[in-house]
N, C-alpha and C positions, 0 to 999 in steps of 0.2 A: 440091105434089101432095097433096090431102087424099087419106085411107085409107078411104073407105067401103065398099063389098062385099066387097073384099076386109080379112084380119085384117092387123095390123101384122103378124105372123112373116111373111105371106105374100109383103108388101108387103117386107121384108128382103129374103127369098128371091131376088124378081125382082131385087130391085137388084144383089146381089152374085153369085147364082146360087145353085141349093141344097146345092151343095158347100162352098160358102163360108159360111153363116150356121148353127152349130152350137148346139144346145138340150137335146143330150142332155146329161145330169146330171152325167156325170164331166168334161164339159170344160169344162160354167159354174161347176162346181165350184173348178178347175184356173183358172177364171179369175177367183177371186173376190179383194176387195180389203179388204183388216181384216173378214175375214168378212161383205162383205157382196156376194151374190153374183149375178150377172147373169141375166138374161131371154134376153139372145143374146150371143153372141160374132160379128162379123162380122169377116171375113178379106181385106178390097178388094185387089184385085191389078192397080187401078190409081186417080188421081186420079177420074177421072168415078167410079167405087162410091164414093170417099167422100163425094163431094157427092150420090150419091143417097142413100144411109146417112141421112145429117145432116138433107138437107130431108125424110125422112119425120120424121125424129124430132122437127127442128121444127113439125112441123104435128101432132105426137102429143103433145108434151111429154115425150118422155122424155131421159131422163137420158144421157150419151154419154162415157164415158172412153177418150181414146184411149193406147193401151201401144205401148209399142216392145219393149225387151230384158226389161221388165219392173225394172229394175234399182232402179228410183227409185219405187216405190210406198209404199215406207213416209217418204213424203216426204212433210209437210203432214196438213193433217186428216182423219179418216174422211170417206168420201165421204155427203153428204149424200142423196144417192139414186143408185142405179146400174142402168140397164138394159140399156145397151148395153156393150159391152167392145168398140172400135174396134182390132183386132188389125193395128197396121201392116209386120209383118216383110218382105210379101212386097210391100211394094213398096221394091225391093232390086236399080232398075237404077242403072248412071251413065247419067244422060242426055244429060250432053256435057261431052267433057274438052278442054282448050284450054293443051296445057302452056306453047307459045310465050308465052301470057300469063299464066300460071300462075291458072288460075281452073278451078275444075271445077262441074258442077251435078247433082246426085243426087237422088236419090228419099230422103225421109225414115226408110225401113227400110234403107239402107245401115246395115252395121257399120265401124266405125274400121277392124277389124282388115282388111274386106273392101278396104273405101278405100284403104290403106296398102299392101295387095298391089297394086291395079291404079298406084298411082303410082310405085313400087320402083323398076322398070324404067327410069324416068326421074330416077331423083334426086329426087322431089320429095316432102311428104308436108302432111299438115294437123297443124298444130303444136299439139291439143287430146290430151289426155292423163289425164282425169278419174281416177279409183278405177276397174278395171275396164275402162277404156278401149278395150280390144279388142272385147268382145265386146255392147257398147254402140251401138245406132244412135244416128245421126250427128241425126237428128229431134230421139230425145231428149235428146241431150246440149246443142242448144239450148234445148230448151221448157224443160230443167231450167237452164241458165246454168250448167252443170259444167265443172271447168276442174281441172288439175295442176299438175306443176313446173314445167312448160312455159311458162305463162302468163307466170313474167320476164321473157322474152325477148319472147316472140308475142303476149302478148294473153289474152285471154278470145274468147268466142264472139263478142261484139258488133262485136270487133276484127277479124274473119275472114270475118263474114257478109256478103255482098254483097246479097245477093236473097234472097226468097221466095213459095214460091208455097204460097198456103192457103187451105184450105175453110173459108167463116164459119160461123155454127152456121144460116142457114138453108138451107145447101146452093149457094152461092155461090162460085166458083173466084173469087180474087184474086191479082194481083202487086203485090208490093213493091221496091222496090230497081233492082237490077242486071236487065238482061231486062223489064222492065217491056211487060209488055202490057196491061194497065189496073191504075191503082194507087188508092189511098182517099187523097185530096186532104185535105192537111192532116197526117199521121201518117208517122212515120219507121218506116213498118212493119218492115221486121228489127230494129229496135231493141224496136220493142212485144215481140215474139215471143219474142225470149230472156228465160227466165225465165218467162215467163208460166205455166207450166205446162199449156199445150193450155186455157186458160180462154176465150181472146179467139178462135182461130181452130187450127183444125189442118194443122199443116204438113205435105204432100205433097213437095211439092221444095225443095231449099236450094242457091244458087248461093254457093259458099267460095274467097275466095283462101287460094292455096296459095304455100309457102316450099322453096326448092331445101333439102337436105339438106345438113349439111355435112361437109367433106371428112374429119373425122376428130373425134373426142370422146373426152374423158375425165372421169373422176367420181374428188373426194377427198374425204374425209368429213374435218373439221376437230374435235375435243373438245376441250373446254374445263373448267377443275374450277368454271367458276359460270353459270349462263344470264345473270349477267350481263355479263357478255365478248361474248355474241355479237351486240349492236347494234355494238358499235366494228368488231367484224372482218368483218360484214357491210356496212359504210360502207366500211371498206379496201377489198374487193372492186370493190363498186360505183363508185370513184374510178380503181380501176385499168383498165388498157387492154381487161382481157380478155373482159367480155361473157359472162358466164355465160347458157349458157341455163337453168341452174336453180339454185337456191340455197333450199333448203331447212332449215329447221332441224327437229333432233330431241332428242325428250327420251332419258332414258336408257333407257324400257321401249321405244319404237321402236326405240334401235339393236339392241336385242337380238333382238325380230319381224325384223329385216332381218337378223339373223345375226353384227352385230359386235360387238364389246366395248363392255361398257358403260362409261358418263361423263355425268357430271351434265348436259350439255348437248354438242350438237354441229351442226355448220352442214354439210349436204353440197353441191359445189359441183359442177356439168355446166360443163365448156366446150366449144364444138362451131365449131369453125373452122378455115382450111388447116392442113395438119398442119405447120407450123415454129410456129405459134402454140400449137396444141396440146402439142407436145413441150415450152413453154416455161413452159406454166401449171402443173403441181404442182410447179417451185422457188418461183414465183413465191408462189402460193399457202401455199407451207411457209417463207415468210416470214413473211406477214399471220396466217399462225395463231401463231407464235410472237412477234410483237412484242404479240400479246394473250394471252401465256402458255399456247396454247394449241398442241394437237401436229396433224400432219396426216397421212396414208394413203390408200393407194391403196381405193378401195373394193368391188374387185373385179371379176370378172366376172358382169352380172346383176344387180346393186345394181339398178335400177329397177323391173325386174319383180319385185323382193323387194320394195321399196319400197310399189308395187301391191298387190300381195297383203296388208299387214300388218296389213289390220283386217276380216278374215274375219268374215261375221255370226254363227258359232257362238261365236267367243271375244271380239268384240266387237256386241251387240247393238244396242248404241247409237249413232250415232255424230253428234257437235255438228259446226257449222262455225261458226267465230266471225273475223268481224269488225272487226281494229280497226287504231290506225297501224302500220305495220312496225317502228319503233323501240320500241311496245309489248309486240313478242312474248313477250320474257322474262318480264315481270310478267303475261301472261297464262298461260304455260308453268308458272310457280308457284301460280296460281292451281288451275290446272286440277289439278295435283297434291294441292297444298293438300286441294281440296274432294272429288276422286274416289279419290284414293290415288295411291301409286305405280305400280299395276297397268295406268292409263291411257297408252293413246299418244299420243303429241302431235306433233304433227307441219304444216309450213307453209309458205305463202311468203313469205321473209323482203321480198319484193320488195313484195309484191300485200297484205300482213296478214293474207291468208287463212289460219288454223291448223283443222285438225282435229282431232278430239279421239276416239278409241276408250275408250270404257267397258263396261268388263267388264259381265256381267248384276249386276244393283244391286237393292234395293228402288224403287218408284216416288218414294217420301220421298228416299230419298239423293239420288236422280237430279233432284227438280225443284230440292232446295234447293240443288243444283250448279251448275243452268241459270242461277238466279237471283244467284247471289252471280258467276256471270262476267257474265253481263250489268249488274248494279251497276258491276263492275270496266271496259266497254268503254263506257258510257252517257254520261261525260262528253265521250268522243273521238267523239260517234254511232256509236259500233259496235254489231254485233249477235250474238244464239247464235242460228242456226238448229239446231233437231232434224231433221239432215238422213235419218236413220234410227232407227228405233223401234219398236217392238212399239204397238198399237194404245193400250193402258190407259197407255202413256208418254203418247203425246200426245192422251188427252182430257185426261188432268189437268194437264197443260202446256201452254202455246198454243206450236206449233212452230214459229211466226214471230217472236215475242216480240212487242214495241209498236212500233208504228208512228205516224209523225207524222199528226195529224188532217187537214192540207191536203195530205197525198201520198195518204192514203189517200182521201180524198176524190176524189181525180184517178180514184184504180183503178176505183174504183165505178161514176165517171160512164162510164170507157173498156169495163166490164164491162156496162154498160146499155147504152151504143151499140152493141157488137159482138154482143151474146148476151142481149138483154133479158128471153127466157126461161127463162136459164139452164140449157139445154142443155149445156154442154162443161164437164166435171170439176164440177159443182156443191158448193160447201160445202170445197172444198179448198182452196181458195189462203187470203191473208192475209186477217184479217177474216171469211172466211166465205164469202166470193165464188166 
C-alpha cells in the first residue's frame, strides 16, 4: 500500500488504531535504543497490525525495530537507523495448547514466567531459562537464541521450536514448520528465525514442544581448590546414570553473587527425576566430587533464582557469552579472570561450552583488550566472545559479534537480501552490519 494523501503517522494510526501508535515525546523517548530515538512506537494487538505496520514501512523505507521485554537491546550494534519501535507485548495470547501431545502455540509477546503459570497445572513447562527468564517474551528469547542451565538437558531454542508464524519486512504473513499453512520452499524457517535477531522476519506466533516436569529435583554445588578438576568431574557426571538437567560451572566471584562460600572453582549440579533417583543423587554426586578432591553441598533453597539474578546491569554492565569446547571451560575460566580480574562472574554450561562472563564497569581499553585475548584463547576450537550486553561506546569500539567466516557470512547477506532487500527490520544491527 503506497502512502500518498494521507502522511505515514497517519497511515500508522489507521493500521494499528490511534491508541496504539504513540509520538508524543516522553514515550519515543522511553523507547529509544543507544540514544537513538523513534518517529513512532506502534503497539499491534494482533498479527494482521503487524503486517500492516511492516508493509507501510516497506513501501516508505523506514527503519522497523521490533522489542519484546526490552531485555536484549544492548545486544549487537547501534541501530543504523530507527523509526519505528514495533512494540510486541501485547500480543500475549496462548493460541492453542495441546498438553496430550505436549505442544503449545503462542503469540510472540508471551512471557516465560506467563507460559509456566498456564502449564503448572499440568505438570508440564518449556524447558528455556535464559538470564531473566521470567520476565522475558518467549518471541524474544527465540529471535535472540537465549538459553540457560537448562539447555543440558532440553536443548536450546532450535531444539524446542516446532513452527512459526512471521511477518516478512514487506508485510507478508508466513508459516514455517509445524502448522504449516504456506511455507518459503526451500528454508528450515524456525531454524532461520532463532538468533536472527528480528532481521529476516518478525515473529507473531511460536508453535514449542513442551517436556512433563519432573517428579522431584535437587541442586549440589560441588568446589573444587583448581578449575582444573572440573573437566574430570564434569565427565564423571556425564558417564553416570543420573541426567542432570543442569550442570553448571562457577567461578569463585559467582559463588559468592549466589550467596555461598567461596572456592577457586565449582560445578553446580540439578537433577530432576522420580524421587528414588533424586534421593539417590547427592551421595552419588559426593562421590564424584571427592574422587576429584573436590567437596560437595546441598545448595540450598532458591540456588536458581539466585543463580538468575547474579549479574544485575548496575554491578555488572557488561556482560560476554563465549563460546568454546566444554572440556575448555577452565582455561577459559582463567582467562577471563586473568584478563578482567577477580571481580568478574563466570559462569556456564559445562555441557553446551556456553560461559558467561559479568564484568564490573571497566574503562572501554580494559574491556576491548579483554574481548580480544578470549577470543585469541577460543579461535583455535572456532569458538566465539559475543558482547551480549553493553553500554553503547562498548560496542562501537568493539565489533560485538567478533569475526565471522567469509562463506557463512556470505550466506547471511544473501538470506538478508532475499527476505528484506530494503532493509527494513533492525537495520545495521546484526553481524556484519546487516
Amino acid at each position: 500500500m503506497a502512502v500518498t494523501a494521507r502522511s505515514v503517522g497517519e497511515a500508522l494510526r489507521s493500521a494499528v488504531g490511534a491508541e496504539r501508535l504513540l509520538a508524543d515525546p516522553s514515550a519515543l523517548a522511553a523507547a529509544a535504543i543507544d540514544g537513538c530515538v523513534p518517529r513512532w512506537v506502534a503497539r499491534p494487538r494482533s498479527p494482521d497490525h503487524v503486517a500492516a505496520v511492516l508493509a507501510i514501512a516497506h513501501d516508505e523505507r523506514l527503519a522497523v525495530t521490533p522489542r519484546g521485554s526490552g531485555s536484549s537491546l544492548g545486544l549487537g550494534h547501534p541501530p543504523a537507523r530507527l523509526d519505528v519501535v514495533l512494540d510486541l507485548r501485547d500480543l500475549d495470547a496462548v493460541v492453542q495448547y495441546n498438553p496430550d501431545d505436549l505442544t503449545v502455540t503462542v503469540q510472540a509477546g508471551v512471557t516465560a514466567g506467563a507460559l509456566s503459570a498456564r502449564l503448572a497445572p499440568r505438570r508440564q513447562w518449556l524447558p528455556l531459562d535464559p538470564l531473566g527468564g521470567g520476565t522475558r517474551t518467549v518471541g524474544g528469547v527465540v529471535a535472540t537464541n537465549a538459553s540457560g542451565p537448562l539447555r543440558a538437558r532440553y536443548g536450546a531454542a532450535r531444539d524446542l521450536l516446532l513452527g512459526v508464524r512471521f511477518v516478512q519486512a514487506d508485510g507478508v504473513s508466513t508459516w514455517g514448520g509445524a502448522r504449516v499453512v504456506k511455507s518459503v520452499s526451500g528454508y528450515d524457517i524456525p531454524k532461520l528465525m532463532v538468533g536472527s535477531l528480528g532481521t529476516l522476519g518478525v515473529l507473531v506466533e511460536l508453535t514449542l514442544r513442551l517436556h512433563p516436569m519432573p517428579e522431584a529435583e535437587a541442586t549440589l554445588v560441588a568446589t573444587f581448590p583448581a578449575p582444573g578438576a572440573v573437566p574430570a568431574f564434569v565427565a564423571r557426571v556425564l558417564d553416570s546414570p543420573l541426567s542432570p538437567n543442569r550442570l553448571e560451572v562457577l567461578n569463585a566471584a559467582m559463588l559468592r553473587a549466589c550467596g555461598l562460600p567461596s572456592a577457586p572453582a565449582a560445578v553446580a549440579v540439578s537433577v530432576g527425576s522420580v524421587e528414588a533417583v533424586v534421593q539417590a543423587a547427592p551421595a552419588a554426586l559426593t562421590d564424584m566430587a571427592r574422587a576429584e578432591r573436590g567437596e560437595s553441598a546441598d545448595a540450598g533453597d532458591g540456588f536458581w533464582r539466585r543463580y538468575d539474578a547474579a549479574m544485575p546491569v548496575p554491578a555488572y554492565p557488561v556482560v560476554l557469552k563465549v563460546g568454546t569446547l566444554p572440556s575448555a571451560i577452565g582455561e577459559t575460566v582463567r582467562e577471563a579472570e586473568r584478563a578482567l580480574g577477580a571481580g568478574a562472574v563466570v559462569a556456564g554450561g559445562a555441557v553446551a561450552g556456553v560461559v558467561r562472563i559479568g564484568v564490573p564497569a571497566a574503562p572501554v581499553t580494559t574491556i576491548a583488550t579483554a574481548v580480544a585475548s578470549l577470543r585469541a584463547v577460543v579461535a583455535p576450537v572456532d569458538g566465539s566472545v559475543v558482547i551480549e550486553r553493553a553500554p553503547r561506546d562498548v560496542r562501537e569500539a568493539v565489533d560485538p559479534w567478533g569475526p565471522v567466516d567469509g562463506g557463512a557470512f556470505a550466506i547471511m547477506r544473501a538470506l538478508k537480501t532475499e527476505f528484506d532487500p530494503h532493509g527494513v527490520l533492525n537495520p545495521g544491527r546484526f553481524v556484519g552490519g546487516l
